[in-house]
Backbone as XML, in Angstrom:
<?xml version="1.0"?>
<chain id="A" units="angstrom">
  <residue number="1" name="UNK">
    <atom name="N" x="22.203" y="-7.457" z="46.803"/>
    <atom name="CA" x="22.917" y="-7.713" z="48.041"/>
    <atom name="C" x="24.008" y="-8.752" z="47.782"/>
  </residue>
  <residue number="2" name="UNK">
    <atom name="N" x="25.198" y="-8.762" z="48.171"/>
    <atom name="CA" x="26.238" y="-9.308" z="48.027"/>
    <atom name="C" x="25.740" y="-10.738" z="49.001"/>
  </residue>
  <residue number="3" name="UNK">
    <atom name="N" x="26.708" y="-11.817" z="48.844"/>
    <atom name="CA" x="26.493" y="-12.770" z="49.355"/>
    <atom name="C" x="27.376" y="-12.600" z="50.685"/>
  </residue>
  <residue number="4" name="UNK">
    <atom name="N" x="27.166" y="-13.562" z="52.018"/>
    <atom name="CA" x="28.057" y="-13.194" z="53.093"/>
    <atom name="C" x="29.141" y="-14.504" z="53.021"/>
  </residue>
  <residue number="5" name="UNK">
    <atom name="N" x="29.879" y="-14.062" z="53.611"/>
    <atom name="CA" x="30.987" y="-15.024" z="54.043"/>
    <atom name="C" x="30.100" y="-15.903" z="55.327"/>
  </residue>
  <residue number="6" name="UNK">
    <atom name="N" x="30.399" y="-17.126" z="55.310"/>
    <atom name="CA" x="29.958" y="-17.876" z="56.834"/>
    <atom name="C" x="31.359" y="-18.685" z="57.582"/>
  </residue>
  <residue number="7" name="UNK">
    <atom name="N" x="31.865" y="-19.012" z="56.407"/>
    <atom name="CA" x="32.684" y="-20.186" z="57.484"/>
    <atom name="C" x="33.553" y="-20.502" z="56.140"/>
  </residue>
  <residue number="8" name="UNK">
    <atom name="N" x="34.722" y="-21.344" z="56.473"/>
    <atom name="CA" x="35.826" y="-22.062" z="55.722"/>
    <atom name="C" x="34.867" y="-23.457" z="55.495"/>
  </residue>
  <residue number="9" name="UNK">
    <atom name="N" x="34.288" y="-23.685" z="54.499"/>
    <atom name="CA" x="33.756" y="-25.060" z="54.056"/>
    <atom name="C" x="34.329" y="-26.511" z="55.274"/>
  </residue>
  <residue number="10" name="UNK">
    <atom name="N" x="35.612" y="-26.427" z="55.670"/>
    <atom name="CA" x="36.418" y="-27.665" z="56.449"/>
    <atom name="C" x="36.153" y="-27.209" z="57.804"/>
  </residue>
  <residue number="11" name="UNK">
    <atom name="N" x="35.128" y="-26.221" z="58.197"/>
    <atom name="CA" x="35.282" y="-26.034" z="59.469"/>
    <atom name="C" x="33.929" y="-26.363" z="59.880"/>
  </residue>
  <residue number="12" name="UNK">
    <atom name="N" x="33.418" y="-27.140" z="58.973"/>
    <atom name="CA" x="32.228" y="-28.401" z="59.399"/>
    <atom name="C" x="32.329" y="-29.512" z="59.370"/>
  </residue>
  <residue number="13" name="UNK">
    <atom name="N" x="33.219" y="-30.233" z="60.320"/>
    <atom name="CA" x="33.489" y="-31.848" z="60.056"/>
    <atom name="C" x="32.284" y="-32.777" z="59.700"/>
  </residue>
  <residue number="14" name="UNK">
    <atom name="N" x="32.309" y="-33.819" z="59.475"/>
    <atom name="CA" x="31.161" y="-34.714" z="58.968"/>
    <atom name="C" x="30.344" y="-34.898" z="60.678"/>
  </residue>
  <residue number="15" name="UNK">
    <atom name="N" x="29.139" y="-35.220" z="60.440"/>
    <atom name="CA" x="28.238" y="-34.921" z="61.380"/>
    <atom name="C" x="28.902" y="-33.780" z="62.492"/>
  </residue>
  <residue number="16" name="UNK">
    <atom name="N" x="29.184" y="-32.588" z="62.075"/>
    <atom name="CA" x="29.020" y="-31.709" z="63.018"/>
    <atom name="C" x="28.106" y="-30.701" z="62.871"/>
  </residue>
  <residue number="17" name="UNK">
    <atom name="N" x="27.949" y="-29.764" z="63.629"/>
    <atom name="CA" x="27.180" y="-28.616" z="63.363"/>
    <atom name="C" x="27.616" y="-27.686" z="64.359"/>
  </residue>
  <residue number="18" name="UNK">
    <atom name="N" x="27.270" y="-25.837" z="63.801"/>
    <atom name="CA" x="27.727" y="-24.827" z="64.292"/>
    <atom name="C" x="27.235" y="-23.677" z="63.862"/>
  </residue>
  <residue number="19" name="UNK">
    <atom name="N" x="26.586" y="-22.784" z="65.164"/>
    <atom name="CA" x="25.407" y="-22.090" z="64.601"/>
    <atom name="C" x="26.602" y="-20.818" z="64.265"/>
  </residue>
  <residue number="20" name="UNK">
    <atom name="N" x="26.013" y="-19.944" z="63.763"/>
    <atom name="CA" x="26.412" y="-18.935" z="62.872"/>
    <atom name="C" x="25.421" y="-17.590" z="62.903"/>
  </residue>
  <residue number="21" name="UNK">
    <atom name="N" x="25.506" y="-16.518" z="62.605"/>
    <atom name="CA" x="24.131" y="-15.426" z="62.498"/>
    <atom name="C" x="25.114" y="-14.946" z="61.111"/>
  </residue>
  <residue number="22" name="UNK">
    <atom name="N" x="23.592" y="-14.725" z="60.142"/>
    <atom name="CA" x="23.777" y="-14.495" z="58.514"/>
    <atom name="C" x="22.689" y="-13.756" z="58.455"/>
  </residue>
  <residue number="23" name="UNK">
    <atom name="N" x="22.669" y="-12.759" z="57.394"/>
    <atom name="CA" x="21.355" y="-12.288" z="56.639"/>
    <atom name="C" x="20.845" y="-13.129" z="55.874"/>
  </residue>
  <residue number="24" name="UNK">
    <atom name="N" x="19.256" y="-12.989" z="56.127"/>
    <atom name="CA" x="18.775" y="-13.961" z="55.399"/>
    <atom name="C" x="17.046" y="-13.236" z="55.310"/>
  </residue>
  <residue number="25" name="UNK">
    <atom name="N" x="17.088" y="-12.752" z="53.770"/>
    <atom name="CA" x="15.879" y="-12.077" z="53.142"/>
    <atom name="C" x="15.924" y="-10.696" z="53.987"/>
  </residue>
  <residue number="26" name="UNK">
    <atom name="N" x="17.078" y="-10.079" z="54.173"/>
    <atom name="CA" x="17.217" y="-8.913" z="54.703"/>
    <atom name="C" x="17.529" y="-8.558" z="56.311"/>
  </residue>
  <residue number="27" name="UNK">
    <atom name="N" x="17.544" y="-9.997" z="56.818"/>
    <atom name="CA" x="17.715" y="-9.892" z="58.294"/>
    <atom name="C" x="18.507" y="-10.847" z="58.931"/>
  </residue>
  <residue number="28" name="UNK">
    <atom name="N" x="19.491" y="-10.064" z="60.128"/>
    <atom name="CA" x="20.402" y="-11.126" z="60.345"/>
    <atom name="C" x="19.599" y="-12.059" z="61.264"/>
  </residue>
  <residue number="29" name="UNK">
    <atom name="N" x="20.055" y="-13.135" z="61.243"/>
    <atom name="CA" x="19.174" y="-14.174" z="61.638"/>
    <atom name="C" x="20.206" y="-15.534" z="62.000"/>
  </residue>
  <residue number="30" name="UNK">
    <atom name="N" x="19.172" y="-16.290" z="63.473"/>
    <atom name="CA" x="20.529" y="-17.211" z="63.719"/>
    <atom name="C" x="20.362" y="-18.013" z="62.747"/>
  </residue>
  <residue number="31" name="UNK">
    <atom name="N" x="21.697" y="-18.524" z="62.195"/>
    <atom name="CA" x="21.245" y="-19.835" z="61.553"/>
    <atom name="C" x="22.661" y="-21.302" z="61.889"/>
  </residue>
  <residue number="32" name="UNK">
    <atom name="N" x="22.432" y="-21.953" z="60.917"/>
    <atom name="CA" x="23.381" y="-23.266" z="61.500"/>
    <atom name="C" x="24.028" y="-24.180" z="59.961"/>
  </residue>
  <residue number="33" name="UNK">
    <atom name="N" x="25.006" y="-24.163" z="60.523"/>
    <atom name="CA" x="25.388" y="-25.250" z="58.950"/>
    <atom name="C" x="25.649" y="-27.105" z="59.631"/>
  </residue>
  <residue number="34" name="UNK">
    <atom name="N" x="25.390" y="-28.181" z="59.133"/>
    <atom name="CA" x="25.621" y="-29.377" z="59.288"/>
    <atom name="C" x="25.822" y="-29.888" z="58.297"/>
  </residue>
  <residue number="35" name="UNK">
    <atom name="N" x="26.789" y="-30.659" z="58.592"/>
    <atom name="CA" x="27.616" y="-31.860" z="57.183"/>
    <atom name="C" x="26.805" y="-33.358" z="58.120"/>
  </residue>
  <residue number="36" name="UNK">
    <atom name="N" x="26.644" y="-34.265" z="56.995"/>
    <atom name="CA" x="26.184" y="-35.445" z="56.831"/>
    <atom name="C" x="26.570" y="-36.155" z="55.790"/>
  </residue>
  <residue number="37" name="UNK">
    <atom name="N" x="27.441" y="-37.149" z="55.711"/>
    <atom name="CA" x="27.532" y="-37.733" z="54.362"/>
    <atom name="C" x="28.390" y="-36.800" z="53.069"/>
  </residue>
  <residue number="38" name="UNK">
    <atom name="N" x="28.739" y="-35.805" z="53.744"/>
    <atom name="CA" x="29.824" y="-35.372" z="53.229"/>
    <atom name="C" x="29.269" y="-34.453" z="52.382"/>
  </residue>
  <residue number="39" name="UNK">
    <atom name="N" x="27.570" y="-34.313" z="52.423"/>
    <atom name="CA" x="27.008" y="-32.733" z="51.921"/>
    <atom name="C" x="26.533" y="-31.826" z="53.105"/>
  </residue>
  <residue number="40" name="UNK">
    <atom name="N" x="26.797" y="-30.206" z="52.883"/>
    <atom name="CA" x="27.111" y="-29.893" z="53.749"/>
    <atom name="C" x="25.193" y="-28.889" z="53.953"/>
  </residue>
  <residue number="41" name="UNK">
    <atom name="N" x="24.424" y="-29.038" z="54.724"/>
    <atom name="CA" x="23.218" y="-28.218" z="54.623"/>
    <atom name="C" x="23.085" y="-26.882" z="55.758"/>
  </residue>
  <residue number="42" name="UNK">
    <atom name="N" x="22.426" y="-26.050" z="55.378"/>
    <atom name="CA" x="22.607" y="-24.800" z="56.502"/>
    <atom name="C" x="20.660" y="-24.883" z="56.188"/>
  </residue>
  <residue number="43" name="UNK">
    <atom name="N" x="20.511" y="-24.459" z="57.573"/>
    <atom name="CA" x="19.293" y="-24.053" z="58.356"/>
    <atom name="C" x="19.131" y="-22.787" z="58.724"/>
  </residue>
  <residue number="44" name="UNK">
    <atom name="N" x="17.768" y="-21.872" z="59.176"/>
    <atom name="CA" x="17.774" y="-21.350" z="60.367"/>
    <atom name="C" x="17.708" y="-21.776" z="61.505"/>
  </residue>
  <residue number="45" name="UNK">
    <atom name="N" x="18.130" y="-21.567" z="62.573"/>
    <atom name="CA" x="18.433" y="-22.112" z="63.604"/>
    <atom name="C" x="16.935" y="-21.805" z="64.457"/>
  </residue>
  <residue number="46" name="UNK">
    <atom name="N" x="15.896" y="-22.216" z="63.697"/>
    <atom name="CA" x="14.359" y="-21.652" z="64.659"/>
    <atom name="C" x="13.438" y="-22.942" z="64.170"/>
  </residue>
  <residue number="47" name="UNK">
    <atom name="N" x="12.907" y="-24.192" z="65.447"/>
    <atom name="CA" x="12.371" y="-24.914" z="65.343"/>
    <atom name="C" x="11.024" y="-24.522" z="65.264"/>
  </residue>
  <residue number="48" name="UNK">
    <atom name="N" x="10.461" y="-25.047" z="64.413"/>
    <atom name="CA" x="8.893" y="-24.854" z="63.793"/>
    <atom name="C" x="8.121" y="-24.634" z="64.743"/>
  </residue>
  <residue number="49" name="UNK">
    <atom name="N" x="7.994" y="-25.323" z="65.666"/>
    <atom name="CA" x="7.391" y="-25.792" z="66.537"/>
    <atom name="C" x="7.064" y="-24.098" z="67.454"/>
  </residue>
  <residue number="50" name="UNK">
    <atom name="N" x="8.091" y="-23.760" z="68.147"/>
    <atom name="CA" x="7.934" y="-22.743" z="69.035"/>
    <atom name="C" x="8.641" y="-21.640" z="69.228"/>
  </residue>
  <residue number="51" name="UNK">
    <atom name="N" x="9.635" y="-21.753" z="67.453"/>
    <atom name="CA" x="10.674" y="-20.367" z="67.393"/>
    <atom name="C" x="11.850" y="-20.634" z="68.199"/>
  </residue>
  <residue number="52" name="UNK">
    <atom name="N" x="11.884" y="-21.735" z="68.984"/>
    <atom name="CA" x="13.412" y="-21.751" z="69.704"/>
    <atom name="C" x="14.091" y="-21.737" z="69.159"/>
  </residue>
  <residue number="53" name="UNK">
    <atom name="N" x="15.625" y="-21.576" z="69.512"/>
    <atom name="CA" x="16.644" y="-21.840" z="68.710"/>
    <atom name="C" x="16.979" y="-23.678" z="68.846"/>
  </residue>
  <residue number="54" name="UNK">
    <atom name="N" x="17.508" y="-24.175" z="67.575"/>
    <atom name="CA" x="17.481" y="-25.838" z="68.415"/>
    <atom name="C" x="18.579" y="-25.920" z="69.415"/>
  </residue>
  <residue number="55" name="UNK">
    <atom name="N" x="19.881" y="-25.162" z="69.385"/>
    <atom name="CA" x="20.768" y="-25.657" z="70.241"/>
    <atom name="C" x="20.458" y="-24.636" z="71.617"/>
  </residue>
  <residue number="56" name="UNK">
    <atom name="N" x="19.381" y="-25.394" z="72.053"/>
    <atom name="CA" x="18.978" y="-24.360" z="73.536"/>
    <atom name="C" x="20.123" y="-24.433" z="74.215"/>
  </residue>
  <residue number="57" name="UNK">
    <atom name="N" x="20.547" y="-25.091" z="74.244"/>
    <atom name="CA" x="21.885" y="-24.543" z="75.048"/>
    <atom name="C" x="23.227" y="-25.155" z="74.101"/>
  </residue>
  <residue number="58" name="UNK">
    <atom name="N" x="24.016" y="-23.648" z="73.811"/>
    <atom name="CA" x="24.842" y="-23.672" z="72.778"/>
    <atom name="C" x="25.125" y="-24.471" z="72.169"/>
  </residue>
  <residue number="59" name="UNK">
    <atom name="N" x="25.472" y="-24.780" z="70.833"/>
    <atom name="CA" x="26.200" y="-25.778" z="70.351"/>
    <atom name="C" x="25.707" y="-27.426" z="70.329"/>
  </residue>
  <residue number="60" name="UNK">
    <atom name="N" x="24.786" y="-27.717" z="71.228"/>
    <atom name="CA" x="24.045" y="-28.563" z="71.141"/>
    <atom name="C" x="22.829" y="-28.935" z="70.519"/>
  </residue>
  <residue number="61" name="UNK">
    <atom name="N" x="23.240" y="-29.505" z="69.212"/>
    <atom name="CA" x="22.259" y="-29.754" z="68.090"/>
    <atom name="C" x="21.932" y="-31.061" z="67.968"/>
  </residue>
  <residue number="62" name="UNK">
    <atom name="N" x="22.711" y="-32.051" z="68.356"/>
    <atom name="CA" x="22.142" y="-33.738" z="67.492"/>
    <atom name="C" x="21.562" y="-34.428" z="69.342"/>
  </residue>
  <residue number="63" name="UNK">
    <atom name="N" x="20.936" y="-35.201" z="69.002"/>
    <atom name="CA" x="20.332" y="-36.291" z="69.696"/>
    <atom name="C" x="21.180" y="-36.942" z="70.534"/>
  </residue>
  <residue number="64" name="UNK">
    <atom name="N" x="21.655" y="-37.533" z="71.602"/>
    <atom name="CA" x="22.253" y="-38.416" z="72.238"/>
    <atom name="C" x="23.497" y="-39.190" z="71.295"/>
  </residue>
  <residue number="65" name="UNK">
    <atom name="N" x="22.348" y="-39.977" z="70.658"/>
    <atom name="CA" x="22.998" y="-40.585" z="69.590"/>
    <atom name="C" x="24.236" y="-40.167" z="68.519"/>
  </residue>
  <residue number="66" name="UNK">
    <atom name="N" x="23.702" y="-38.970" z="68.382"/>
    <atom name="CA" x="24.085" y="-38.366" z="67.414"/>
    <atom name="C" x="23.381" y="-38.108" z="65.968"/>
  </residue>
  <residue number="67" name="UNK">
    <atom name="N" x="22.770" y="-39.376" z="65.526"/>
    <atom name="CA" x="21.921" y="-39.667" z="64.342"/>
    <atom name="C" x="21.133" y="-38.318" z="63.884"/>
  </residue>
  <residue number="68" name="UNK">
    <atom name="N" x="20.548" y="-37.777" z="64.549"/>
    <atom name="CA" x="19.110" y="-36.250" z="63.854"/>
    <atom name="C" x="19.592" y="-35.052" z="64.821"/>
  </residue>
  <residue number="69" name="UNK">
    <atom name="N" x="18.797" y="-34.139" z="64.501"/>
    <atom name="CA" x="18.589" y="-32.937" z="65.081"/>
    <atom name="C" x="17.872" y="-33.244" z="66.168"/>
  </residue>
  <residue number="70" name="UNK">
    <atom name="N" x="17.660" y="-32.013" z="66.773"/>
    <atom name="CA" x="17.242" y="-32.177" z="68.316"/>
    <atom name="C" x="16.976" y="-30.834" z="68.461"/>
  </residue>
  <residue number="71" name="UNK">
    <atom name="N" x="15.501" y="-30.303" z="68.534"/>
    <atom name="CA" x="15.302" y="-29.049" z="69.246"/>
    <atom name="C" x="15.720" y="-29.151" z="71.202"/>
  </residue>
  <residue number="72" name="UNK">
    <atom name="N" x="16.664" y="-28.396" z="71.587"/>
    <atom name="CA" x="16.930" y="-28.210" z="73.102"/>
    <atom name="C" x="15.703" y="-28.240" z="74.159"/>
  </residue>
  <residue number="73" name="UNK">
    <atom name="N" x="14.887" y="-27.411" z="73.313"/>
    <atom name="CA" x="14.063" y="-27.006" z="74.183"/>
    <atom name="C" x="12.917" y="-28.006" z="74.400"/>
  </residue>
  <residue number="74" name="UNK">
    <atom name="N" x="11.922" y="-28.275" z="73.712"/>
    <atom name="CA" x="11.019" y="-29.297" z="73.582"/>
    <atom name="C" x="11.015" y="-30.851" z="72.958"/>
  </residue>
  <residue number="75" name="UNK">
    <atom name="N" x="12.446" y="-30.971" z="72.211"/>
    <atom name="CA" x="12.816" y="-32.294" z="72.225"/>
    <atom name="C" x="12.555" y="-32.509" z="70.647"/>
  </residue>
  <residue number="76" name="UNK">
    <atom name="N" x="11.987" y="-31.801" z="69.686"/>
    <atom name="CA" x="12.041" y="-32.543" z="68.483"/>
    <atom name="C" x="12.671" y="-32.773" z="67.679"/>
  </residue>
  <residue number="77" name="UNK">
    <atom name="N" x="12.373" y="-34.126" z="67.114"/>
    <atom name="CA" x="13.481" y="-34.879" z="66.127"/>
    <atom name="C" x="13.595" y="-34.558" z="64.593"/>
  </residue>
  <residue number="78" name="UNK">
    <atom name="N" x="14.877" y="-33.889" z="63.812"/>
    <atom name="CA" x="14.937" y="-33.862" z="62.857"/>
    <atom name="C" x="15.824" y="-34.703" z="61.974"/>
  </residue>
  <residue number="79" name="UNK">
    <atom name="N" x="15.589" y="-34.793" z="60.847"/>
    <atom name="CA" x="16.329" y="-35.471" z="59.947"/>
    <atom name="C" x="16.891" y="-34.054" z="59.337"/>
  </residue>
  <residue number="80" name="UNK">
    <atom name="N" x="18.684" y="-35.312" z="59.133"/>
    <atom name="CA" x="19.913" y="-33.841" z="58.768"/>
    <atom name="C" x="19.009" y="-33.234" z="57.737"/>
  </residue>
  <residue number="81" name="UNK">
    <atom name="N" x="19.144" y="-34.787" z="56.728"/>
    <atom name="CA" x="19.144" y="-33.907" z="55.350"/>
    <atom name="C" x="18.576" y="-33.409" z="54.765"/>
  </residue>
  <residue number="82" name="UNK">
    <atom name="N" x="17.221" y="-33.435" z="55.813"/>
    <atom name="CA" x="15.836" y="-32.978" z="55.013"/>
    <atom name="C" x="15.245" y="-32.055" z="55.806"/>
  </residue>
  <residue number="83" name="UNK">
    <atom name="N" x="15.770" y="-31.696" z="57.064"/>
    <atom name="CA" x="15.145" y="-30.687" z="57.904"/>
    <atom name="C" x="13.665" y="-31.296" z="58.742"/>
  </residue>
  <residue number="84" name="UNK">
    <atom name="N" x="13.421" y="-32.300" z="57.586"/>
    <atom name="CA" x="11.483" y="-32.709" z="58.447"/>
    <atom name="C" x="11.854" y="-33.546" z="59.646"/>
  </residue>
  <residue number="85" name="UNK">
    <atom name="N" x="10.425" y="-32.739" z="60.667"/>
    <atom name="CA" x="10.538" y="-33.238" z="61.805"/>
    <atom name="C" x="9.990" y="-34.646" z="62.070"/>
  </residue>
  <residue number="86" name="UNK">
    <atom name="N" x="10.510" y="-35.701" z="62.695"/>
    <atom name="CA" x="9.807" y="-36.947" z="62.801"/>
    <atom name="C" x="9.700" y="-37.367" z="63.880"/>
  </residue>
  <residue number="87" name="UNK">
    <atom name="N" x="9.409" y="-36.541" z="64.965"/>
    <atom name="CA" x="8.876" y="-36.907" z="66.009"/>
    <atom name="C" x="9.115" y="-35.652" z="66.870"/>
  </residue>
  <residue number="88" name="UNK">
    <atom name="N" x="7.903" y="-35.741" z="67.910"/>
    <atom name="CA" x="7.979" y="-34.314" z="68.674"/>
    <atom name="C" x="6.681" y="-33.284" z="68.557"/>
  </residue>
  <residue number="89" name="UNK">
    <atom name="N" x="6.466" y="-32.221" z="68.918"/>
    <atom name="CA" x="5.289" y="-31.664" z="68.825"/>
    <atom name="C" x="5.272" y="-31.011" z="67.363"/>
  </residue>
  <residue number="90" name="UNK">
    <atom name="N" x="5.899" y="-30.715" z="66.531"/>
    <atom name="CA" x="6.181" y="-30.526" z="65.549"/>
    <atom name="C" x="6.206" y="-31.577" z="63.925"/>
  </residue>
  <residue number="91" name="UNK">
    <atom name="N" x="5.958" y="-32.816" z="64.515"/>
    <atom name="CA" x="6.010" y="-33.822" z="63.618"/>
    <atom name="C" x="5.477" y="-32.953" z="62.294"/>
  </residue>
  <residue number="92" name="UNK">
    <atom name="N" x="6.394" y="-33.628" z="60.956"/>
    <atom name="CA" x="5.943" y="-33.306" z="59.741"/>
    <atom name="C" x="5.876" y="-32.025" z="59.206"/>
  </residue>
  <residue number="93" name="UNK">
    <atom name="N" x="6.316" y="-31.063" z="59.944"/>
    <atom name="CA" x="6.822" y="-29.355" z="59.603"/>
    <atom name="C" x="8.897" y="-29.842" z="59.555"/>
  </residue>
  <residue number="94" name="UNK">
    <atom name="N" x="9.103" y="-28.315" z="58.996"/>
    <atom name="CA" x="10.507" y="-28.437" z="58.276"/>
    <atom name="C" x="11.254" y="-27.382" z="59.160"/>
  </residue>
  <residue number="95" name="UNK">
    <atom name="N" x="12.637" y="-27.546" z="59.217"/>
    <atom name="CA" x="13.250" y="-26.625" z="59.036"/>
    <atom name="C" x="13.348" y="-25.932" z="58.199"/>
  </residue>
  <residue number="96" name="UNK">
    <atom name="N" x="13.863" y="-24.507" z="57.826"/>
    <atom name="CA" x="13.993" y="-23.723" z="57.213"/>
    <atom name="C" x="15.495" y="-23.788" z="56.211"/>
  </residue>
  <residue number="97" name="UNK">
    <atom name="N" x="15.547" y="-24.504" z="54.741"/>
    <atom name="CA" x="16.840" y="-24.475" z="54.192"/>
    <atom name="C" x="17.046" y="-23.530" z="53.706"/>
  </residue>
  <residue number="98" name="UNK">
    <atom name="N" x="18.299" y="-22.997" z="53.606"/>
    <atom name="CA" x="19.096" y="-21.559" z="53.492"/>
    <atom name="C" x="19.913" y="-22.159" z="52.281"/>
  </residue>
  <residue number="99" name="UNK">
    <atom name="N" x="19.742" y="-20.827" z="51.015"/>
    <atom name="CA" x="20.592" y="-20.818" z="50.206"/>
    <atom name="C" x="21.920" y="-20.694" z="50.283"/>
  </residue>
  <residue number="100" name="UNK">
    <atom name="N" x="22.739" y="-21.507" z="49.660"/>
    <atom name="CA" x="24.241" y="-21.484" z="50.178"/>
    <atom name="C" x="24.655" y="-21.724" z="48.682"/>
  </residue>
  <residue number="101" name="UNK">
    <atom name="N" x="26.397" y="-21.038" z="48.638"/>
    <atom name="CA" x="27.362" y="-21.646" z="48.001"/>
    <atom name="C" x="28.932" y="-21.882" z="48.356"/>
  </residue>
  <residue number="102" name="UNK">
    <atom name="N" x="29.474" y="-23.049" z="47.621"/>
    <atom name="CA" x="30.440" y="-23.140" z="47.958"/>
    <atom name="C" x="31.252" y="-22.747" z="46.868"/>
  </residue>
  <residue number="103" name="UNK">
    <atom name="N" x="32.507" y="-21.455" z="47.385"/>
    <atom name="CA" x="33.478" y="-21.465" z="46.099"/>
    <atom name="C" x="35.175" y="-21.547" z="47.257"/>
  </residue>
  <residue number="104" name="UNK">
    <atom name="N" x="35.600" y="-21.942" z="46.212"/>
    <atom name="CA" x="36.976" y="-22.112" z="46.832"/>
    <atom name="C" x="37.503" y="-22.236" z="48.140"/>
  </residue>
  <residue number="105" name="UNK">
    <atom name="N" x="36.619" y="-23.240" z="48.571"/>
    <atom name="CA" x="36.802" y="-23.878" z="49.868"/>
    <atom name="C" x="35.535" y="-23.042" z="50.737"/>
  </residue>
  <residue number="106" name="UNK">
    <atom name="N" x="35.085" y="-22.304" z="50.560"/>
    <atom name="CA" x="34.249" y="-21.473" z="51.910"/>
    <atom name="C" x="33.118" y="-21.076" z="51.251"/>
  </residue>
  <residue number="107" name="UNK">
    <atom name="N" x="32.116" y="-20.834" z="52.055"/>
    <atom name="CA" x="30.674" y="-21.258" z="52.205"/>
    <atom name="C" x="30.002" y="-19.966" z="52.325"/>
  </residue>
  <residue number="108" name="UNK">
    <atom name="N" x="29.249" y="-19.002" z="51.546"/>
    <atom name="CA" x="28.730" y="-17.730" z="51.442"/>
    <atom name="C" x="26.939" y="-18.109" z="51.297"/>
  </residue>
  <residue number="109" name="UNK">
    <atom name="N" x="26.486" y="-17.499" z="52.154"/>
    <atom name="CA" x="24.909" y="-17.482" z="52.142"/>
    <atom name="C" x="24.295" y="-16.323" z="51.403"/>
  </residue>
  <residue number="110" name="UNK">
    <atom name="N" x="23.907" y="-17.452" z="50.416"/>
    <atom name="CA" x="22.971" y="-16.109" z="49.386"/>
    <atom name="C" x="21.931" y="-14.989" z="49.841"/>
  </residue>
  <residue number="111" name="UNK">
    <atom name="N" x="21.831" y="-15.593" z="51.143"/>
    <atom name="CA" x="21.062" y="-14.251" z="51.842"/>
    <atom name="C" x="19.490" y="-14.609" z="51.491"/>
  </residue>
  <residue number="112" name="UNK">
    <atom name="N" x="18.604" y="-15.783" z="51.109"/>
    <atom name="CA" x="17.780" y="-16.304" z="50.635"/>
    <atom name="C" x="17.878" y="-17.678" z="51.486"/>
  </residue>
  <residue number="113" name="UNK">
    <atom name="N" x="16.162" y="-17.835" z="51.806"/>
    <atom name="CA" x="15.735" y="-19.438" z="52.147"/>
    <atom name="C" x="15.590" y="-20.176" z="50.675"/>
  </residue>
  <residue number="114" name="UNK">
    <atom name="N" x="15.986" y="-21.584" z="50.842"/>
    <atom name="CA" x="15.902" y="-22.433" z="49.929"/>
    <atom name="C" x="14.564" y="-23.059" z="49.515"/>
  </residue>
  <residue number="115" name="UNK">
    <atom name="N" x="13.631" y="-22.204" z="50.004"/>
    <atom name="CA" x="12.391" y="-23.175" z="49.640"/>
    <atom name="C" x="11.645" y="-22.127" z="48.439"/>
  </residue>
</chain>
């Protein structure tokens, strides 16, 4: 299987995020890319916890703050760079990391989870 196109690498500013739908192990599936610190990580967009998507309502992924992830729906807290949840009904389960590469500026999903 060929790898997919997702996005122009620059069209994830530093702490942003923006969900996306990619194949992933044969199925398109939502998923999400976020930059932190200037590395850039992609997820599926399905909190451990209860299968939601985290940005229950669009586009809304980080905390108040801004600092972690944020499932919409039930409130749990993730860390960018590691996906683990640290607070919430979910404590200590992961997001799901998605194989990615970057070539010449833009960002293709190997179509594979990273674990």
């Amino acid at each position: 299987m060929a790898d997919e196109h997702i996005c122009a690498a620059d069209d994830i500013g530093e702490m942003e995020a923006r969900g996306y739908v990619g194949r992933v192990d044969g199925m398109q599936r939502n998923i999400f890319a976020v930059r932190q610190d200037g590395a850039l990580h992609l997820y599926l967009n399905r909190c451990p916890h209860a299968g939601a998507l985290l940005d229950h309502i669009q586009g809304q992924f980080f905390t108040p703050d801004g600092g972690f992830l944020r499932c919409g729906m039930h409130g749990a807290i993730f860390r960018i760079e590691s996906g683990e949840c640290i607070d919430g009904p979910c404590e200590g389960a992961k997001l799901t990391p998605l194989a990615f590469e970057e070539r010449a500026g833009e960002i293709y999903l190997t179509g594979t989870t990273a674990e």
